[in-house]
MIDRENLO-290068 format. One record per residue (C-alpha): x, y, z negated; residue number from 1; residue in one letter. Coordinates in steps of 0.02 Angstrom, whole numbers, always signed. Last residue first. Layout:
R     east    north       up     i   aa
R        X        Y        Z   NUM    A
...
END
This chain:
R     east    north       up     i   aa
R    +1039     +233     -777   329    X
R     +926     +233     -607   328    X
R     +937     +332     -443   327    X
R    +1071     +473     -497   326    X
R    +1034     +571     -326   325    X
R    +1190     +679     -265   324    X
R    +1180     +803     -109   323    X
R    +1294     +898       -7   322    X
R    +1233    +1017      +79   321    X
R    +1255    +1124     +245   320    X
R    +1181    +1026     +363   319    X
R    +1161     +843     +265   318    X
R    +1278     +743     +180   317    X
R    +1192     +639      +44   316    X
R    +1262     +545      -92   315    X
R    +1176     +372     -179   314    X
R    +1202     +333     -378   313    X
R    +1144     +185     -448   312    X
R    +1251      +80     -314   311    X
R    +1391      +39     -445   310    X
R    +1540      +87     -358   309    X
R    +1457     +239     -273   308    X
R    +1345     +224     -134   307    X
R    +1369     +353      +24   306    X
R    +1261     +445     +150   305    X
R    +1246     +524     +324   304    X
R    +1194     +671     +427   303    X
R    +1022     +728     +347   302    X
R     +948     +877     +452   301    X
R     +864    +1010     +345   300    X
R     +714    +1029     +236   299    X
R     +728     +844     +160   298    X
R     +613     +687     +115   297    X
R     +695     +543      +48   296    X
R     +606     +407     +124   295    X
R     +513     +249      +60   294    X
R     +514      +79      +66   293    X
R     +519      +36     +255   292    X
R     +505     -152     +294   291    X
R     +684     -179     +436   290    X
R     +718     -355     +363   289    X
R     +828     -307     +268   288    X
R     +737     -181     +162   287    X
R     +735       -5     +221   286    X
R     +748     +143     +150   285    X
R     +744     +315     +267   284    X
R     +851     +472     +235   283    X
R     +796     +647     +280   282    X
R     +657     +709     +410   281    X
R     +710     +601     +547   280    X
R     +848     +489     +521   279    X
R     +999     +459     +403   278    X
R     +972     +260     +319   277    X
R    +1005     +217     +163   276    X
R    +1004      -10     +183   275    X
R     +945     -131      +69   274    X
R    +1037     -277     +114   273    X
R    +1079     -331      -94   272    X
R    +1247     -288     -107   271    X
R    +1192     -104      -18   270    X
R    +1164      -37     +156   269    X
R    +1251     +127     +211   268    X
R    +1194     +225     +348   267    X
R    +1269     +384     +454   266    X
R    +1159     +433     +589   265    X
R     +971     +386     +661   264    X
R     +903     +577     +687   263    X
R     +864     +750     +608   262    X
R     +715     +868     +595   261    X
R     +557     +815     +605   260    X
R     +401     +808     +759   259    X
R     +451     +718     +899   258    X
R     +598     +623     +803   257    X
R     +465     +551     +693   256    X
R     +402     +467     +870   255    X
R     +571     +395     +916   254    X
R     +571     +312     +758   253    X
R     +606     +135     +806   252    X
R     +673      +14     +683   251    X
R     +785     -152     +691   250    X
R     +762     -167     +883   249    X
R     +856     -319     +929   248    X
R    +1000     -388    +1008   247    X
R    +1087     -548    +1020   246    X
R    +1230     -652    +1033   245    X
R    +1353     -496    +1054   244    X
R    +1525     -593    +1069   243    X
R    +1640     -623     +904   242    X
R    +1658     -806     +984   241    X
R    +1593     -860     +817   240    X
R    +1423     -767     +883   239    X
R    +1388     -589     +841   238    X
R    +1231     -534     +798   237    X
R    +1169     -362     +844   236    X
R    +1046     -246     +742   235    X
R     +972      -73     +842   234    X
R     +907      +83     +752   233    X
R     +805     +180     +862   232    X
R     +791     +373     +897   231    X
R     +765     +340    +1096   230    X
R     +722     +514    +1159   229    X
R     +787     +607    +1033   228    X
R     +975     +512    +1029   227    X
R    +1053     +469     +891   226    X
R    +1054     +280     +905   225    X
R    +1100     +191     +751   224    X
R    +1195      +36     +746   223    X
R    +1156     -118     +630   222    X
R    +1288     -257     +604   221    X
R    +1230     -441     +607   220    X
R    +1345     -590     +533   219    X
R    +1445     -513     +395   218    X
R    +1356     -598     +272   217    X
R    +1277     -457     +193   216    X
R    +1235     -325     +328   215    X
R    +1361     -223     +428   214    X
R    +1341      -41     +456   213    X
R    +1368      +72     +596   212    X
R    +1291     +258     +614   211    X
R    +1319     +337     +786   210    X
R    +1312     +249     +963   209    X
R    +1202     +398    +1088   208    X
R    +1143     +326    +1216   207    X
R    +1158     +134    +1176   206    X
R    +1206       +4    +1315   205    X
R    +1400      -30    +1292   204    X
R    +1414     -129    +1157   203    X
R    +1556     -253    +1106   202    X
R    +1726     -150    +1189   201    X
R    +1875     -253    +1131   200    X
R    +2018     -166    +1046   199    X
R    +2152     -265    +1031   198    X
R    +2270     -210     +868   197    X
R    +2307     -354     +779   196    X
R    +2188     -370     +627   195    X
R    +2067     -331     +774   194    X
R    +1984     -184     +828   193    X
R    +1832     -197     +886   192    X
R    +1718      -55     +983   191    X
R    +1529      +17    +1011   190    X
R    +1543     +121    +1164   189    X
R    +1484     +272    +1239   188    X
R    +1520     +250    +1424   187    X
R    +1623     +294    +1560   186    X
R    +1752     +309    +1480   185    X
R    +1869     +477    +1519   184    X
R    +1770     +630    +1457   183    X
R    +1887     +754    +1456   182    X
R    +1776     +830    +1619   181    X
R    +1639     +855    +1489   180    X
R    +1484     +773    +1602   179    X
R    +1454     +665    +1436   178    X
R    +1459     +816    +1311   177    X
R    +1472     +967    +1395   176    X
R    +1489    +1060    +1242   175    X
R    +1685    +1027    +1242   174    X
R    +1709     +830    +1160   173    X
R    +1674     +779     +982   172    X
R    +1503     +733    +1025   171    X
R    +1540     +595    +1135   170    X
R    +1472     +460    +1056   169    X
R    +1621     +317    +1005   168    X
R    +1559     +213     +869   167    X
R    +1674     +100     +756   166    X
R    +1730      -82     +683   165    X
R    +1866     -131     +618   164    X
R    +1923     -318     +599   163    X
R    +2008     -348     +411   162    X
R    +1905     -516     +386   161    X
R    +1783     -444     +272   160    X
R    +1721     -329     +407   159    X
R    +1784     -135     +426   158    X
R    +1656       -2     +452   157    X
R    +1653     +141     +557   156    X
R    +1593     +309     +614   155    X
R    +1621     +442     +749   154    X
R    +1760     +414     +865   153    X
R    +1758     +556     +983   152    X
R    +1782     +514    +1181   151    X
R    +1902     +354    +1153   150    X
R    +2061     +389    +1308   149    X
R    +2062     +269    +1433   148    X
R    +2190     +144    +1461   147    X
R    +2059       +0    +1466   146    X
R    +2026      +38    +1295   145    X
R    +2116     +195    +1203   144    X
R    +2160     +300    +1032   143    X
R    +2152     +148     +910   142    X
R    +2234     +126     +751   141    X
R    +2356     +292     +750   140    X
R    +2452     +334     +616   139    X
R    +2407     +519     +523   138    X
R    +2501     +639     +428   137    X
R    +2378     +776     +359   136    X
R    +2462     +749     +181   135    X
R    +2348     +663      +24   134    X
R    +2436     +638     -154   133    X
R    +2297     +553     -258   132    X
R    +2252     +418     -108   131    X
R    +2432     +416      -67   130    X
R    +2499     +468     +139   129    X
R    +2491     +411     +292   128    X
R    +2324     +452     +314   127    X
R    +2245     +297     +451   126    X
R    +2176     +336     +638   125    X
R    +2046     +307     +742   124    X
R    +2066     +393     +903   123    X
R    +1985     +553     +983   122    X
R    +2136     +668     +897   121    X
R    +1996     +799     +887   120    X
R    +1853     +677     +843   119    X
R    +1972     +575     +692   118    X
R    +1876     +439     +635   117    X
R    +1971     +416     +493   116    X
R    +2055     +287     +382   115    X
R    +2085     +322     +197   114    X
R    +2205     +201     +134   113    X
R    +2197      +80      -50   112    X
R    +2182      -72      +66   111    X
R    +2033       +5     +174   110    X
R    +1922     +177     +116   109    X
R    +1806     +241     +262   108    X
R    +1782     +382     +310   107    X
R    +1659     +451     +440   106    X
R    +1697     +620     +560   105    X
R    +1851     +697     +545   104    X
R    +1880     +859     +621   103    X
R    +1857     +929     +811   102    X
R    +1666     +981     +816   101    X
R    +1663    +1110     +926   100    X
R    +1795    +1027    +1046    99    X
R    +1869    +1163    +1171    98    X
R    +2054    +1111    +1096    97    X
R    +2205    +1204    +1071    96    X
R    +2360    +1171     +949    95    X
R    +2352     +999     +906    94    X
R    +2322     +906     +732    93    X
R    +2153     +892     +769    92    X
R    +2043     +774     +616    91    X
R    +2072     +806     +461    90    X
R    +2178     +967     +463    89    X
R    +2167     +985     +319    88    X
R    +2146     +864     +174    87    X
R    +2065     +870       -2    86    X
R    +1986    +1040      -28    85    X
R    +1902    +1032     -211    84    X
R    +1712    +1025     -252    83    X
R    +1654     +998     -439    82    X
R    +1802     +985     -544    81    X
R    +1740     +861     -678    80    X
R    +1607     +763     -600    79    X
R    +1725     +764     -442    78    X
R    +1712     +817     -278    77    X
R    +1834     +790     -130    76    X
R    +1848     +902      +34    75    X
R    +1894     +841     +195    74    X
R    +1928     +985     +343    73    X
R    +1929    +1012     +533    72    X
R    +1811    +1152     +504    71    X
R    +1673    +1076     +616    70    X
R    +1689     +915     +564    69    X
R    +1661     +954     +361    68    X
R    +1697     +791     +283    67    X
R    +1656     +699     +119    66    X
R    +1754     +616      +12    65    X
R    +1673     +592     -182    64    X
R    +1791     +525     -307    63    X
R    +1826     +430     -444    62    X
R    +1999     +375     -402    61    X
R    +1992     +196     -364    60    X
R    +1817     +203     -337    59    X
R    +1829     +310     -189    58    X
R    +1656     +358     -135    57    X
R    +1626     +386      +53    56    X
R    +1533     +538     +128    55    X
R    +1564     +524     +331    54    X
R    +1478     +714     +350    53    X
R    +1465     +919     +322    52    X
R    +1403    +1018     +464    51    X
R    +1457    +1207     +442    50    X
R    +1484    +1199     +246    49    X
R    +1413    +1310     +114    48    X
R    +1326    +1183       -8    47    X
R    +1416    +1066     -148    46    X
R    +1313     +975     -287    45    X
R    +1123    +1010     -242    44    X
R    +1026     +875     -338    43    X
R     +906     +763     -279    42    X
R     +793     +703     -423    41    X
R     +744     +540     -498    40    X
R     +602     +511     -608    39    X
R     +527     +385     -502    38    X
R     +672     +281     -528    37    X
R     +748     +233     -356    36    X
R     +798      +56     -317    35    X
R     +672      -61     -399    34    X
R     +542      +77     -374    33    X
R     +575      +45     -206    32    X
R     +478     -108     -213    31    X
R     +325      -29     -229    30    X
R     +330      +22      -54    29    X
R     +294     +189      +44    28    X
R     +359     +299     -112    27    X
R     +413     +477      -29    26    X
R     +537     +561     -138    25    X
R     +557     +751     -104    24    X
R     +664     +904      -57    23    X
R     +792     +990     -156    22    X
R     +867    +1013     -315    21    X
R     +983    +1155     -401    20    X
R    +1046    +1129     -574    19    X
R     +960    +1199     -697    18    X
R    +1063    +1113     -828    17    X
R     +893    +1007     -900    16    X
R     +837     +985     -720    15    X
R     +686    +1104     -647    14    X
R     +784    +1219     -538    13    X
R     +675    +1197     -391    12    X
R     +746    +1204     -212    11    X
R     +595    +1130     -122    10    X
R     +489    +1067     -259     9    X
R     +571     +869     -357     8    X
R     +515     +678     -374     7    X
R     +353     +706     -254     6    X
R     +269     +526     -279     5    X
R     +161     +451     -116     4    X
R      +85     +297      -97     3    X
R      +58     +162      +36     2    X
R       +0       +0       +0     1    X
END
């Protein structure tokens, strides 16, 4: 049955600290209430940034890393210090580019590194540097297939065997997009690496490739597709070949799209295969199986999200915020 609960008013300072909050919680499913206490709140924890994304918590270091792609910058928050600059540049280390959006994109936390997808650089590449002591000195992962330059590598997940994989759109290029004349594959790809370096190319029929996740298991990965016209979340399964086996739709929102801000982005999915998804109007919930359970409603376009260690917390980039719910104690 479908029900509604509004956790928090448009920018309300209604918590104990009078910290700022935003948007709303919409209950769809009873089960959410398993994952989100209905007293929950979305609080306002960092704001002023030009498009901030690719949130990851590092629980090594108890820390928030988020980037802000059109600055070419990561910054770090902390419960203690709030907001700090962490890296810069994050993501072009040249001297001239016509990219908008030239900085990191998604981070991802492998062995104790951070590895980025690097839009100016268009490669994936690793910090060569210490967690707690970062320098903008980069080794490259991946920078071509086929010979061909990557367009703007955008997010990325490594599996359990060490294999990375990641999402090539082509936002990062000049505001041509796919006619850019940089533009040098000839499509937007979904990509491999292996533990040894070969990139294999494993998608090459979504619009727009953004968001990647993989789901417990390690068999199926889900993709999101921001593109208005076909806002759809897509799940593959691999075979032991490491071949697509199959496709499906996982969700279709092309129709929220119409009418809300946002689109299928960043995701995260949890121990359990609930998966925090970016997409029209704010972050959906979905079991496993694709069953919404609710959405967390917000004013302005959601980019992507992370879990910390424990999953009871969940962080939000989106537009100029970032955004912290404490779910349950």
């Amino acid at each position: 049955m479908r029900y509604l609960f509004f956790a928090t008013i448009l920018l309300a300072a209604c918590t104990p600290k009078e910290s700022k909050t935003i948007g709303s919680i919409e209950r769809i499913d009873s089960e959410l209430d398993k994952l989100i206490s209905p007293y929950a709140v979305v609080e306002i924890i960092g704001e002023g940034y030009a498009w901030s994304e690719g949130p990851i918590w590092v629980a090594k270091e108890n820390m928030l890393l988020f980037s802000d792609v059109p600055k070419n910058i990561i910054y770090k928050w902390t419960e203690a210090k709030g907001i700090e600059s962490y890296l810069t540049p994050s993501g072009f280390t040249g001297t001239n580019t016509n990219s908008q959006e030239p900085g990191s994109n998604g981070l991802i936390i492998h062995n104790d590194s951070l590895i980025l997808c690097q839009h100016g650089d268009r490669r994936m590449g690793k910090m060569n540097s210490s967690l707690n002591n970062p320098k903008p000195e980069f080794i490259n992962i991946a920078s071509t297939y086929n010979g061909k330059r990557f367009s703007s590598p955008n997010d990325a997940v490594f599996r359990n065997n060490g294999d990375l994989f990641f999402t090539d759109p082509p936002y990062g290029l000049g505001t041509k997009s796919d006619s850019d004349p940089e533009k040098e594959q000839p499509y937007n790809g979904v990509y491999k690496v292996s533990q040894s370096g070969i990139v294999s190319l494993l998608v090459d029929s979504i619009s727009r490739p953004n968001g990647i996740i993989f789901l417990p298991g390690y068999k199926k990965f889900i993709v999101a597709n921001s593109d208005p016209a076909k806002a759809i979340w897509y799940e593959y399964e691999l075979n032991e070949m490491d071949s697509v086996q199959q496709g499906r739709i996982f969700y279709n929102a092309t129709s929220y799209a119409a009418t809300e801000g946002g689109l299928p982005d960043g995701l995260k999915a949890d121990s359990k295969g609930n998966i925090f998804a970016s997409g029209p109007g704010g972050i959906w919930i979905f079991n496993e199986v694709g069953n919404v359970l609710g959405k967390i409603k917000l004013p302005v376009s959601a980019s992507n999200c992370a879990l910390s260690a424990d999953e009871k917390t969940l962080y939000i980039t989106a537009s100029t915020y970032l955004l912290k719910i404490k779910m349950r104690d």
